[in-house]
Legacy VTK file of the C-alpha trace (Angstrom):
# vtk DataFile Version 3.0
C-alpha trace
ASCII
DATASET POLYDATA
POINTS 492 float
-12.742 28.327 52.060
-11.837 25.664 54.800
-7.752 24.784 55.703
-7.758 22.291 53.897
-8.804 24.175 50.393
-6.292 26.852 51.236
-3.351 24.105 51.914
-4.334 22.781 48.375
-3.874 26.103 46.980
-0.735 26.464 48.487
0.385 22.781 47.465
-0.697 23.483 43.984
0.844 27.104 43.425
4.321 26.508 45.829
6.256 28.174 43.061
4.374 31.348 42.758
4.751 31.718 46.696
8.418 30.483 46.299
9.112 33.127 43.905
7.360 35.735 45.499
9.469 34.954 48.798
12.867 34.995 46.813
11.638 38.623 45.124
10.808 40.447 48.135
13.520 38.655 50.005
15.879 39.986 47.002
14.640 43.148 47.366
14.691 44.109 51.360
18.377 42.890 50.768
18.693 45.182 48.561
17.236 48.273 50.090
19.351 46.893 53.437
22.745 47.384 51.962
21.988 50.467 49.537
19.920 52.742 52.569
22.286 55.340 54.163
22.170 54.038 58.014
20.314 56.365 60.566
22.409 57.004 64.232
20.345 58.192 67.137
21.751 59.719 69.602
19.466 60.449 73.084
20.171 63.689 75.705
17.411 63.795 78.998
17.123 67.059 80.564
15.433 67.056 84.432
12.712 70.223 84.698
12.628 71.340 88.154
11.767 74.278 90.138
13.283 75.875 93.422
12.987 73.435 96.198
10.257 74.832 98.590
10.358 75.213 102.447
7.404 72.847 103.167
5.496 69.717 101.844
2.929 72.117 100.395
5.592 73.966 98.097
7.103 71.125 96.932
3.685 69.330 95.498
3.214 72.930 94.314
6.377 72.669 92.585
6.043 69.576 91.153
2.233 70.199 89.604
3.689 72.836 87.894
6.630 71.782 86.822
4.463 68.708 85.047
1.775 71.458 83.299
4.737 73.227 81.704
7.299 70.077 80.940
5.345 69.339 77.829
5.000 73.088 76.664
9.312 72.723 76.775
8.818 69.546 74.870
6.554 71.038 72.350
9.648 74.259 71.671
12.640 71.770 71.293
12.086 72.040 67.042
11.600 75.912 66.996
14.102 78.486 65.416
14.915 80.014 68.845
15.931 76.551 69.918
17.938 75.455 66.889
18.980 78.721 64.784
21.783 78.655 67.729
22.338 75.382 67.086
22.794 75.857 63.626
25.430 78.875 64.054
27.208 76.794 66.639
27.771 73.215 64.687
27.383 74.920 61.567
24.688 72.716 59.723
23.583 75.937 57.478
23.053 72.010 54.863
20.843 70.165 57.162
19.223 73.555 58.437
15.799 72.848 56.595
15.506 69.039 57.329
16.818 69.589 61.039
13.531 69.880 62.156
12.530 66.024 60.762
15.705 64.915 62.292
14.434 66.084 66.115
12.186 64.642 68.213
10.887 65.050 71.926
8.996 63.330 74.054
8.118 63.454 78.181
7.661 60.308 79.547
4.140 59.746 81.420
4.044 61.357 84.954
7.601 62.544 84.906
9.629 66.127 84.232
11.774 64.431 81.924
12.301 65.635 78.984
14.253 62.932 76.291
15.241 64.753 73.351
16.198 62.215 70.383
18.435 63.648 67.237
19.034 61.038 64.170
21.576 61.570 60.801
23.552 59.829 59.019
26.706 60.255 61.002
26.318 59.029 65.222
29.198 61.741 66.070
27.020 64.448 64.460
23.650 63.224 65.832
25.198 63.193 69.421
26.434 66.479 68.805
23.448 68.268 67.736
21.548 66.341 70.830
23.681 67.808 74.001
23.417 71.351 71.684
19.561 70.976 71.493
19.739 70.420 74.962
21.775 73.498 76.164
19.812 75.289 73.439
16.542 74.657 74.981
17.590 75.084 78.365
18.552 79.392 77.580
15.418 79.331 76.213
13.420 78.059 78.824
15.364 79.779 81.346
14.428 83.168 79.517
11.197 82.350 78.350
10.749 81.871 82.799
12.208 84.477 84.332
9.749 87.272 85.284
10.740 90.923 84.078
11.064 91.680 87.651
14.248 89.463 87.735
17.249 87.988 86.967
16.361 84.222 88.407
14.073 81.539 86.484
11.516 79.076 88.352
12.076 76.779 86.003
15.147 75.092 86.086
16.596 72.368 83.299
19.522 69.689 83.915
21.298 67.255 81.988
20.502 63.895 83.446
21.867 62.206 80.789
24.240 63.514 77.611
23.738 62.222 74.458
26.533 59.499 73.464
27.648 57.886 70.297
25.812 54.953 68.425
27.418 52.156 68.169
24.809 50.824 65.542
22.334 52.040 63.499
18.427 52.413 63.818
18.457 52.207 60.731
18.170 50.002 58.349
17.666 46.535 60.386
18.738 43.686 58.552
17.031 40.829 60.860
14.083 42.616 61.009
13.731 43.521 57.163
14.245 40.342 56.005
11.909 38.666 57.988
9.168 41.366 56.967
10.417 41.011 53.086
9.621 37.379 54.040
6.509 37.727 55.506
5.510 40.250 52.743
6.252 37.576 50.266
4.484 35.056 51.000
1.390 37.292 51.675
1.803 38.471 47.763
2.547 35.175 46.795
0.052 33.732 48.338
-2.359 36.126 47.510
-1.951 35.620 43.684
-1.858 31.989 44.275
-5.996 32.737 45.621
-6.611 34.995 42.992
-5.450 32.765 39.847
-7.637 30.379 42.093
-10.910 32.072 42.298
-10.620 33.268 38.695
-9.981 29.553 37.333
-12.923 28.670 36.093
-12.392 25.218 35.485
-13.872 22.054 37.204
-11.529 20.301 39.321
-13.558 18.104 42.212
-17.278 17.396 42.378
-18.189 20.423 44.802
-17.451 22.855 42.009
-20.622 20.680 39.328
-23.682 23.051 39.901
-26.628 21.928 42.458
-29.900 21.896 40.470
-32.028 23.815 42.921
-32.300 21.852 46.343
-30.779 18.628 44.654
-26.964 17.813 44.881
-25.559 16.763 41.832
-25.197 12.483 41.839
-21.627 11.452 40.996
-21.981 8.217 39.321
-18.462 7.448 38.682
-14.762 9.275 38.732
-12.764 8.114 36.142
-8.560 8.326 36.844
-6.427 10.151 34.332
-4.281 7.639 31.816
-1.474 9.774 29.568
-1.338 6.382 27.194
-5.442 6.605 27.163
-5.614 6.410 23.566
-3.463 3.228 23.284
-5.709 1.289 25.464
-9.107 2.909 24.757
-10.995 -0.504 25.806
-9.031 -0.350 28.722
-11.508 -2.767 30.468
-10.806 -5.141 27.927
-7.284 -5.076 27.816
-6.420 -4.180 31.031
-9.058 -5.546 33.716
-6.687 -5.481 36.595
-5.792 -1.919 36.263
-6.597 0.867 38.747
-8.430 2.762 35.220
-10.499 -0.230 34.724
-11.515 -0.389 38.245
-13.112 2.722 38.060
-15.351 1.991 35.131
-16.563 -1.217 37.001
-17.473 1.289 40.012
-19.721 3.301 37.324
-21.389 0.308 36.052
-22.367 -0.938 39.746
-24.066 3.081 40.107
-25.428 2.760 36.951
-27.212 -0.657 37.994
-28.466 1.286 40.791
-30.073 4.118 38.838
-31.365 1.426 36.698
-32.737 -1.024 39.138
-34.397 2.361 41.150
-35.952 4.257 38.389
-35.939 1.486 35.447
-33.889 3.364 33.030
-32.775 1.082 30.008
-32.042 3.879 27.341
-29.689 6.053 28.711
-27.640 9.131 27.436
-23.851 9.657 27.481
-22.913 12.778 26.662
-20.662 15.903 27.462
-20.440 19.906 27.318
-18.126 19.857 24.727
-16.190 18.130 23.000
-12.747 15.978 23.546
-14.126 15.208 27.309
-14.031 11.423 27.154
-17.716 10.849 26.442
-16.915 8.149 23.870
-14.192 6.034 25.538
-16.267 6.447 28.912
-19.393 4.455 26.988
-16.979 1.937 25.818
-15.768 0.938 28.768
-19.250 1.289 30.544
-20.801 -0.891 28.151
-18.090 -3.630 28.488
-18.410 -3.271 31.886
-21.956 -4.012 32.073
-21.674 -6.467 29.445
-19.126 -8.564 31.668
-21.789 -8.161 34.228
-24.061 -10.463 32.170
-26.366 -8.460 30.700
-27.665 -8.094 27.336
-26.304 -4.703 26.328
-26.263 -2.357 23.096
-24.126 0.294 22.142
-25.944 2.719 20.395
-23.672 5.293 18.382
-25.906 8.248 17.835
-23.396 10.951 17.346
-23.936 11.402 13.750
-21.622 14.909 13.450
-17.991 12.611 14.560
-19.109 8.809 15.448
-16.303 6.408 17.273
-18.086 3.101 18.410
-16.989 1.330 15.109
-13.221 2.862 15.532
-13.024 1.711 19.337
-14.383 -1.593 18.712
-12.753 -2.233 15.350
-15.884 -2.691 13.546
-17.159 -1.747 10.500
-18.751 1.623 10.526
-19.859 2.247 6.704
-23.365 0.839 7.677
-25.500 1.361 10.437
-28.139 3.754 12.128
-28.708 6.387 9.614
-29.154 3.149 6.958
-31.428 1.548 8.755
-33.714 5.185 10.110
-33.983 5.944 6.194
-35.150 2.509 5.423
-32.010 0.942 3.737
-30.889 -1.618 5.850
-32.854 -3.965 8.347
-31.862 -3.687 12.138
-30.487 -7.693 12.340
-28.050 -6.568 9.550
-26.346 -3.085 11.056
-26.083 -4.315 14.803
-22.822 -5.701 15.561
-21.557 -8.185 17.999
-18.359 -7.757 19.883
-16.675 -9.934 22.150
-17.896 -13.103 24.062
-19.988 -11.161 27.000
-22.815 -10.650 24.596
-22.296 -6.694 23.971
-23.852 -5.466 20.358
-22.820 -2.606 18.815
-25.065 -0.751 16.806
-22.778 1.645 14.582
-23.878 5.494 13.679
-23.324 4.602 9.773
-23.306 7.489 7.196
-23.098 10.914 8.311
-26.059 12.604 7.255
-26.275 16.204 6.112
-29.093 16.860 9.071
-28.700 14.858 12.143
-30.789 16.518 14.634
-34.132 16.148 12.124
-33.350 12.126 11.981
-32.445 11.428 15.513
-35.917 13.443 16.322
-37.346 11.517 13.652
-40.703 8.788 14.548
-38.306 6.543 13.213
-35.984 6.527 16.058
-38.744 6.953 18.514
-40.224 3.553 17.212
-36.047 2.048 17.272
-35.754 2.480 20.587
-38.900 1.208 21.718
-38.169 -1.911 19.939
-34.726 -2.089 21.276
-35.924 -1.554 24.709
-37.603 -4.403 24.297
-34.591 -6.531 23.328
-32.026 -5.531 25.614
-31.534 -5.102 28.883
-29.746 -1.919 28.683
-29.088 0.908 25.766
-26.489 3.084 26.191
-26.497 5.879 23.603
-23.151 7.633 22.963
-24.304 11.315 21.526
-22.841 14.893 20.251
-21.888 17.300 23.365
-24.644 19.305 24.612
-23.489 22.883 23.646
-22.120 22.786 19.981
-25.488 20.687 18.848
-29.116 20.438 20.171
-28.904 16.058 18.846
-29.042 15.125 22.694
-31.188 17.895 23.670
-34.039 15.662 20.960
-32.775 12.528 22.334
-32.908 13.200 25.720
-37.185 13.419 25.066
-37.546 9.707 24.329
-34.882 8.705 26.488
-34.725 7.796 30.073
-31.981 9.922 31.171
-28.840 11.518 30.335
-25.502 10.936 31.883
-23.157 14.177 31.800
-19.315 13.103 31.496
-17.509 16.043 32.814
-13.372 16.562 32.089
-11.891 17.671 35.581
-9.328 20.262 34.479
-11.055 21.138 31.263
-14.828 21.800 31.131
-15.323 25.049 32.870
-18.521 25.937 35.418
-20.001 28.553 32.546
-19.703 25.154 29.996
-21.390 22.841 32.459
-24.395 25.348 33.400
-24.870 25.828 29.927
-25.117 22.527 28.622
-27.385 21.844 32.001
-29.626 24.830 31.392
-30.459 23.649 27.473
-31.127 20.156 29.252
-33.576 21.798 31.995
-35.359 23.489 28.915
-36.654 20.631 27.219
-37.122 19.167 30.820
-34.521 16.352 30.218
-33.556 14.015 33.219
-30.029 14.386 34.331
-29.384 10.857 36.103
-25.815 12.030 37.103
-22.171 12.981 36.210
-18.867 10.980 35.150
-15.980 12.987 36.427
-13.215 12.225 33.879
-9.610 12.894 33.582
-9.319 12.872 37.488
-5.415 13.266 37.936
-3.742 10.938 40.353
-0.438 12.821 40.692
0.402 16.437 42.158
-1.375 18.681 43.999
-4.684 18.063 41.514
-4.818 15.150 42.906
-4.942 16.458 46.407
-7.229 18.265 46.389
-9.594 16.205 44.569
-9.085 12.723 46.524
-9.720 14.868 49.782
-12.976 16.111 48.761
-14.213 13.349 47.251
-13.361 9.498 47.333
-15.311 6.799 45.154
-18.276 5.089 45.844
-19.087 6.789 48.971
-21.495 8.218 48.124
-23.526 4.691 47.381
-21.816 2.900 49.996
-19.004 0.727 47.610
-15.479 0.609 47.901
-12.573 -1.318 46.627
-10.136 -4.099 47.965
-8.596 -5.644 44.678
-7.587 -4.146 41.281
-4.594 -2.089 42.724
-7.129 0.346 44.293
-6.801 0.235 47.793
-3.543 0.385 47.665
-3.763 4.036 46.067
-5.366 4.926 49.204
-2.605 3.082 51.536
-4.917 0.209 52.233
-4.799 -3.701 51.636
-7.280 -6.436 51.445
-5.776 -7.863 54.323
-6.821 -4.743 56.152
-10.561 -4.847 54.984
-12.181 -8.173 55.249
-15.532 -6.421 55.919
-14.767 -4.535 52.199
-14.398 -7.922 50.603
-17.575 -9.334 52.246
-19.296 -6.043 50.403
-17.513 -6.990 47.125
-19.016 -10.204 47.370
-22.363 -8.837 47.763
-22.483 -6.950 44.902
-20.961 -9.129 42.440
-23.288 -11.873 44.049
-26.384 -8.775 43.143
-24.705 -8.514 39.852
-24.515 -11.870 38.428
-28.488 -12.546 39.743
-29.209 -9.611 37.329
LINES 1 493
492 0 1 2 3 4 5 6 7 8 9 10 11 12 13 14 15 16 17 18 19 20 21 22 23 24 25 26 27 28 29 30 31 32 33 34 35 36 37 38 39 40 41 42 43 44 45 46 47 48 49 50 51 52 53 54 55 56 57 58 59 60 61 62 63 64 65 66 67 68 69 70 71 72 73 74 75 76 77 78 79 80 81 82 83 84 85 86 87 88 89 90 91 92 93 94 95 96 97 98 99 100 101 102 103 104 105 106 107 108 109 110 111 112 113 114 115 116 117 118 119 120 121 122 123 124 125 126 127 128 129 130 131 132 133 134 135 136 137 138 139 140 141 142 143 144 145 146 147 148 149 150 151 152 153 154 155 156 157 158 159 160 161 162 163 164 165 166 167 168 169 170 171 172 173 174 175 176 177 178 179 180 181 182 183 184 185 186 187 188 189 190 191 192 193 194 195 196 197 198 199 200 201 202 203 204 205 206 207 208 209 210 211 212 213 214 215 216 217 218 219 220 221 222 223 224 225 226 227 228 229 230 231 232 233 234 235 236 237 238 239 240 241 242 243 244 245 246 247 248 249 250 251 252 253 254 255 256 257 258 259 260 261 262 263 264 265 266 267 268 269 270 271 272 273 274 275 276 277 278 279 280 281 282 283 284 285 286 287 288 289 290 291 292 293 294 295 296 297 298 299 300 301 302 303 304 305 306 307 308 309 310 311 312 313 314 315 316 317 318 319 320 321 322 323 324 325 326 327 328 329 330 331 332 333 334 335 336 337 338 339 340 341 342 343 344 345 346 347 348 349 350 351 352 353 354 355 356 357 358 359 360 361 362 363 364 365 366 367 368 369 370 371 372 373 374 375 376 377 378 379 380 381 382 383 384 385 386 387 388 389 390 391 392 393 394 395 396 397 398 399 400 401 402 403 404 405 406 407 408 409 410 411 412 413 414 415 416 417 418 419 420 421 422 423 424 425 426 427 428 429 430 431 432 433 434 435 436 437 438 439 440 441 442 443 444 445 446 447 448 449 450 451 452 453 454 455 456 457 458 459 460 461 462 463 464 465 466 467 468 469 470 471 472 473 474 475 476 477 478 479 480 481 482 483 484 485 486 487 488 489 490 491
C-alpha cells in the first residue's frame, strides 16, 4: 500500500483508532494509579587490594582485583550474603522474593560494584541495600583470607550508601501514557487495515480485475445522488447538475468506443442486481440522444423491465409481442422527448426469457435495427442471477459492466466477468456507479481516479470544476477542449 492508501484508511476508520487510543489510554491510567510503586535504593562498594610497593604490584593488583570483582557481583543474591540480612532487618516475609528484589552489576573496566535493592517501601529498600553491602563485604573478606591468616587481599568499601527515594521507579505515569498511546493507535490502526483488507467490496477503479495484460477501460464514474429515485432522468430534469455532468462524460467515451470499433448494439448490464444498470441507460441514452443521434432504447430485461416506468410509457406491449409475432415493430417502439430517442419497451414477461432473447428472432431484430439507428443500447438482467446477457452478448457488439462502488464485491465482479469470458463476450468497459462525493469514500476514490483522464476530457461548466476547486476562468485551454468535442459531437 502507498501513504496515501494508508492515510485513507486512517481518514475513513478515525473512530476505531480514536477509540482504541481512549481504551488503552483508559487503561495505562488505570494500571498507573492501582500498581503498588517500586523504590530503588543504590549502595557502591570499591574492591581493592593492598597497595603494592612498586608500579608492577599495583597493575598486579588491579588485574586481579578486576578478574574477581564480578565473581563478588555474581554472590550478592546468595544465602550467605542475605540469610544475615534477613536475621538482621527481619524480612523472614520477603525472604523468598528477596532474591528478585536484588540486583548487581560492575560497571565496564572498573572494581565497582553497584548493588541495587527495590520494594515497595524506599526506607526499607535503602535499608536492605547498605545491609547487602556490609553483608557481602564479611563474605568476601572470608571467602579471601588464606587459612594461613587473619588478613584478606581483597578489600571492599562503601563509596557510596544507599539513600532514600524520593520517587518511584515504578510505575511512570509520563512514560505509560505515552506507550498506552502509542499502543493504541498501533491496535487501532491495525484493525482499521484488517477490516480493510477483508472488505471485499469495490470502492475505486484499481480494485475492477485486469483481464490478463489489459487494464480494465473506465468509461464513465457516475456521482452518488440520495434523492436518485426522484430524479431518475436526471439528465432531463436536471442538465446543469454535477450528476448529469457525469452521464454526458460517459456518452462522449461511449462515442469513442463507437467511432473506434463501430459498436452500435451495445450491452448495459451489471453483477447483480440494484447497481444502477437501468437508470445509468436512461440517462446514457438521453445523453446521446441530445447529442443528435438517432438512438433506441432497447429494454431486454424480461425477468424486472424499467424503460417504460422511467420514461412514463406504456409498457403492456412491446419486445416479447413483437419476437412471438403479435405486434409489428412500428407499433411497440416508442418515442420520447424532442431529441429523437425511441424506446422500445420489454412488453410481457415471458415464462422463458433466455430461450427468446437467444431466439433467430432477435438475431434478425437487431440486425434490422442496426440498420435504423445509429446506436442501440440494450438495458439487460445482471450477469450472475441469469445467463439473458450471457446470449445477448453473442449477437451484440459489446457489453458495458455498470459496477456499484460500495456494493458489488471483487468475488461478484470476477464472476459475472468469468461467465462473460466463457462465451467469449466483449467487455467494452465499466460504469463506476454510486461514487460518493462526501467523507473519506470520497477520498480515497477522487485521489485514485479523476474523470475523463483517462481519454483526455475534462470539465469547466456544470458545477464540476468547482468540485475539484477549479473555475472556468482558470481553464481557458479546458473550454477550448469542450468546444472541440461538442463541435465532434454535433458533426456526428
Amino acid at each position: 500500500m502507498t501513504f496515501r492508501q494508508y492515510w485513507h484508511i486512517l481518514r475513513k476508520n478515525w473512530q476505531t483508532v480514536v477509540a482504541a487510543i481512549i481504551i488503552a489510554v483508559v487503561a495505562g491510567g488505570v494500571y498507573t494509579v492501582t500498581a503498588k510503586p517500586i523504590y530503588s535504593s543504590t549502595t557502591s562498594l570499591f574492591v581493592s587490594t593492598p597497595a603494592g610497593s612498586n608500579t608492577s604490584d599495583l597493575l598486579t593488583g588491579s588485574t586481579f582485583t578486576q578478574q574477581r570483582v564480578k565473581s563478588y557481583a555474581g554472590i550478592v543474591n546468595s544465602p550467605s550474603v542475605l540469610d544475615p540480612v534477613i536475621a538482621a532487618l527481619e524480612l523472614n516475609d520477603i525472604a523468598k522474593s528477596l532474591p528478585k528484589r536484588i540486583s548487581a552489576d560492575v560497571p565496564l573496566n572498573t572494581v565497582v560494584i553497584n548493588i541495587t535493592v527495590s520494594d515497595e517501601s524506599p526506607f526499607r529498600a535503602a535499608a536492605i541495600a547498605n545491609a547487602v553491602g556490609q553483608s557481602l563485604t564479611k563474605v568476601v573478606a572470608e571467602l579471601e583470607t588464606p587459612t594461613d591468616s587473619t588478613l584478606s587481599p581483597i578489600k571492599l568499601t562503601t563509596v557510596q550508601p544507599a539513600a532514600v527515594s524520593d520517587s518511584p521507579d515504578f510505575p511512570k505515569p509520563l512514560l505509560n501514557m505515552a506507550l498506552a498511546l502509542i499502543a493504541g493507535f498501533l491496535v487501532g490502526f491495525g484493525v482499521a487495515v484488517l477490516r480493510e483488507n477483508l472488505d471485499l467490496r469495490i470502492k475505486t477503479a484499481r480494485d475492477i480485475p485486469e483481464r490478463g495484460d489489459l487494464e480494465p477501460t473506465i468509461l464513465g464514474e457516475i456521482v452518488f445522488d440520495p434523492n436518485a429515485d426522484e430524479n431518475r432522468l436526471v439528465v432531463h430534469t436536471k442538465p446543469k447538475s454535477t450528476r448529469a455532468e457525469t452521464f454526458r462524460h460517459l456518452r462522449t467515451n461511449i462515442q469513442f468506443v463507437e467511432a473506434a470499433q463501430g459498436a452500435k448494439s451495445i450491452l448495459v448490464s451489471s453483477s447483480i442486481p440494484s447497481e444502477g444498470k437501468s437508470s445509468t441507460i436512461a440517462n446514457l441514452a438521453i445523453a446521446l440522444a441530445d447529442s443528435g443521434q438517432k438512438v433506441l432504447l432497447l429494454d431486454c430485461d424480461l425477468r424486472k423491465p424499467k424503460a417504460h416506468k422511467y420514461f412514463g410509457l406504456e409498457g403492456s406491449v412491446g419486445l416479447t409481442d413483437h419476437l412471438i409475432g403479435q405486434a409489428e415493430l412500428e407499433d411497440v417502439i416508442q418515442p420520447w422527448g424532442r431529441s429523437g430517442l425511441k424506446i422500445l419497451p420489454a412488453g410481457q414477461i415471458p415464462p422463458n426469457p433466455s430461450e427468446l432473447l437467444g431466439s433467430a428472432a432477435m438475431t434478425a431484430l437487431l440486425k434490422k435495427l442496426e440498420k435504423k439507428f445509429d446506436i442501440i443500447l440494450i438495458d439487460t438482467a445482471p450477469v450472475l442471477p441469469v445467463t439473458d446477457t450471457a446470449i445477448l452478448s453473442k449477437v451484440t457488439a459489446g457489453i458495458v459492466m455498470v459496477v456499484a462502488v460500495g456494493k458489488t464485491t471483487k468475488p461478484q465482479l470476477h464472476g459475472a466477468l468469468s461467465q462473460l469470458e466463457t462465451v467469449n463476450a466483449k467487455v467494452l468497459g465499466f460504469v463506476m456507479n454510486k461514487i460518493p462525493v462526501k467523507g473519506a469514500d470520497s477520498y480515497g476514490y477522487y485521489s485514485g481516479y479523476r474523470y475523463g483522464y483517462k481519454y483526455g476530457y475534462s470539465y469547466s461548466y456544470g458545477g464540476y470544476a468547482e468540485a475539484y476547486g477549479e473555475t472556468e476562468t482558470k481553464q481557458p485551454e479546458k473550454k477550448k477542449r469542450l468546444a472541440f468535442f461538442d463541435r465532434f459531437n454535433s458533426k456526428k
